[in-house]
LOPA-302706 format. One record per atom (N, C-alpha, C): residue in three letters; x, y, z. Coordinates in steps of 0.02 Angstrom, whole numbers, padded with zeros to 5 digits, always signed. Layout:
LOPA-302706
ALAXYZ;...
END
This chain:
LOPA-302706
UNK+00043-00059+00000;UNK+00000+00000+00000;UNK+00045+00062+00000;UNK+00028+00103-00047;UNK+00044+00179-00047;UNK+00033+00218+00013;UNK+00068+00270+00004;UNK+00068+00318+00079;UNK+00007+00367+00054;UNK+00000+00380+00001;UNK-00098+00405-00007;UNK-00138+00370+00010;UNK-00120+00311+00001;UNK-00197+00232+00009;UNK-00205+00241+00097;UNK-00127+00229+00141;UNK-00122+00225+00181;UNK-00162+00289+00226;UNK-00153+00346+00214;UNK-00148+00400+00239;UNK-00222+00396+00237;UNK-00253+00394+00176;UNK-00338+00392+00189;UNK-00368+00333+00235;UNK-00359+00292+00243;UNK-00400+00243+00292;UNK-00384+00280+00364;UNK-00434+00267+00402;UNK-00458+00287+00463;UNK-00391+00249+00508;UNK-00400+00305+00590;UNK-00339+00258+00625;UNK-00343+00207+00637;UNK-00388+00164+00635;UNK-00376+00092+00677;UNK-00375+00062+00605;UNK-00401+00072+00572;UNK-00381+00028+00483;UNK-00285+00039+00500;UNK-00276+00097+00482;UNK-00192+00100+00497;UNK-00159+00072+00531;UNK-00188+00049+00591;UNK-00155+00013+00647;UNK-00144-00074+00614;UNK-00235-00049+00596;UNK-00230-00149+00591;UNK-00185-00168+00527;UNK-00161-00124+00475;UNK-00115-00139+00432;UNK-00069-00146+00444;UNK-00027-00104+00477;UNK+00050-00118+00504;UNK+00043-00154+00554;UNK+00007-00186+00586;UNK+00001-00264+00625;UNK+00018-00304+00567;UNK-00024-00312+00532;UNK-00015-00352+00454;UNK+00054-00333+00397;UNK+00045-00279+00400;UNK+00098-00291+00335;UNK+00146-00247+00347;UNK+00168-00187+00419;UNK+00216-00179+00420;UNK+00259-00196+00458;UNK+00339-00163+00426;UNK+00394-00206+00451;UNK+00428-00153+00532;UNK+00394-00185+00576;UNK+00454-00142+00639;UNK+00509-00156+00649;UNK+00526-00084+00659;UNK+00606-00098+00633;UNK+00631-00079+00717;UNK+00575-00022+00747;UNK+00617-00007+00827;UNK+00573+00007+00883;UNK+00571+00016+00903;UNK+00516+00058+00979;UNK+00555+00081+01032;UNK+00533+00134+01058;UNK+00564+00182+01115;UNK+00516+00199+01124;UNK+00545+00233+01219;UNK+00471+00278+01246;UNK+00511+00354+01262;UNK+00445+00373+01257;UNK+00471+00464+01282;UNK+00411+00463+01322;UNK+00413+00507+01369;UNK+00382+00526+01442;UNK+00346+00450+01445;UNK+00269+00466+01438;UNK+00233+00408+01450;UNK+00202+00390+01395;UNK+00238+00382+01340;UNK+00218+00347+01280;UNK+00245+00317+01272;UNK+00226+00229+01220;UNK+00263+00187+01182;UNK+00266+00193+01112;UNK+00338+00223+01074;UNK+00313+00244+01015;UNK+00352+00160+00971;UNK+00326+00168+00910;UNK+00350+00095+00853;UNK+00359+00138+00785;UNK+00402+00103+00793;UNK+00425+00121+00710;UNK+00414+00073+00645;UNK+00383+00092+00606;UNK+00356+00029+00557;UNK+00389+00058+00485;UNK+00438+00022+00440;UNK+00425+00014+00378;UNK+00371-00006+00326;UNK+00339+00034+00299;UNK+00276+00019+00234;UNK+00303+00049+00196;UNK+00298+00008+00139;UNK+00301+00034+00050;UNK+00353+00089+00034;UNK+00320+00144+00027;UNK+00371+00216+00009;UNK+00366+00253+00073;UNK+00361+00214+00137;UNK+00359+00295+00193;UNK+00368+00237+00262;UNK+00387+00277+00315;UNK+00366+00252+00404;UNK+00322+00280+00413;UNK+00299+00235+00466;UNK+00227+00269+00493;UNK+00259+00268+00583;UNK+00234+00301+00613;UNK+00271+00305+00686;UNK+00184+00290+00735;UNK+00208+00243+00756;UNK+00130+00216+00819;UNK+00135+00243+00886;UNK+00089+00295+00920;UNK+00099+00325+00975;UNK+00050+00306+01017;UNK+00045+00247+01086;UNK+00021+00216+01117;UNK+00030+00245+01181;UNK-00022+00252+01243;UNK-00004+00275+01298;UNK+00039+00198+01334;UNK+00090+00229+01374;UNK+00125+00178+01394;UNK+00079+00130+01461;UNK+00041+00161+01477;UNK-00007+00104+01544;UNK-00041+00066+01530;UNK-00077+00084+01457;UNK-00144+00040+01451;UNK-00142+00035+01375;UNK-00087+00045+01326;UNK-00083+00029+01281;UNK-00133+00058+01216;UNK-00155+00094+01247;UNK-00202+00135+01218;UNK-00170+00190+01145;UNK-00214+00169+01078;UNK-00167+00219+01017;UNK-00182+00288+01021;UNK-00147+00321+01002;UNK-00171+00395+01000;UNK-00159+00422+00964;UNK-00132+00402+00890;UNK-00121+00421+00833;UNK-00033+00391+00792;UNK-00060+00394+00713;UNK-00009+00374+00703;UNK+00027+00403+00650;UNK+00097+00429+00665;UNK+00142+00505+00626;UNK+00168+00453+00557;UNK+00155+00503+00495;UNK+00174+00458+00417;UNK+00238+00510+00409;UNK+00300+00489+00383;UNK+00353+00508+00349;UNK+00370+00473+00319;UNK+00408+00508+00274;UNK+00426+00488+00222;UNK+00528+00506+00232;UNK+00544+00561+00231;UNK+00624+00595+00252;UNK+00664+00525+00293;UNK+00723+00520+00269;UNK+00743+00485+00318;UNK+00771+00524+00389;UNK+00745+00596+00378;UNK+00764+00624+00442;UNK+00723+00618+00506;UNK+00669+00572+00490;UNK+00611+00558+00545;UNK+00646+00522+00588;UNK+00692+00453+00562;UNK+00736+00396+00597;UNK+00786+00418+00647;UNK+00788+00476+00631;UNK+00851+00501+00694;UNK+00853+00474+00777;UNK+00782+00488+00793;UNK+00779+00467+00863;UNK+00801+00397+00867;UNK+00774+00356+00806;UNK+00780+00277+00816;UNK+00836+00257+00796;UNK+00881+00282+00784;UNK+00939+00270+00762;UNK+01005+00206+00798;UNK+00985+00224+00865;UNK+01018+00192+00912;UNK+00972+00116+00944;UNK+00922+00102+00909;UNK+00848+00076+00932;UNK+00855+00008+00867;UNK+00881+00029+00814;UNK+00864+00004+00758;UNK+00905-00057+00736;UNK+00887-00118+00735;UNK+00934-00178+00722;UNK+00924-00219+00660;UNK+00960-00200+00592;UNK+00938-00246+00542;UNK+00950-00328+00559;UNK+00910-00352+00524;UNK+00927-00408+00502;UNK+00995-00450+00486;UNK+01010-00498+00486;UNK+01074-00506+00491;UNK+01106-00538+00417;UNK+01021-00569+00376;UNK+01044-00584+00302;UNK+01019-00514+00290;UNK+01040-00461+00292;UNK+01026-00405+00229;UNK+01111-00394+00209;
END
């Protein structure tokens, strides 16, 4: 899926796709959030969950690889790439 296709479905459609088809690559928390980092198609999508009850609260689309910065230190390829 495209980052237009993506971007139009509602949040929990978004959620339930990158359960399904995207690739996490990291997760970190800041204050009291759990954020995830997902590879899809041409963009990341970033998952922002309250950290107590797991609860979504929206989910940030980039495309820049300057979004990855925070996850930088978070991020573990694969070992056949």
């Amino acid at each position: 899926m495209k980052y237009a296709e993506f971007k139009a479905l509602n949040l929990f459609r978004q959620a339930e796709y990158l359960a399904e088809h995207g690739r996490l690559l990291a997760e970190r928390r800041e204050d009291s959030f759990r954020l995830q980092l997902f590879a899809v198609a041409d963009f990341y999508a970033e998952q922002w969950c309250e950290s107590g009850n797991g609860h979504l609260l929206f989910i940030h689309l980039f495309r820049h690889p300057a979004g990855l910065r925070d996850y930088l230190p978070a991020i573990r390829l694969p070992r056949d790439l």
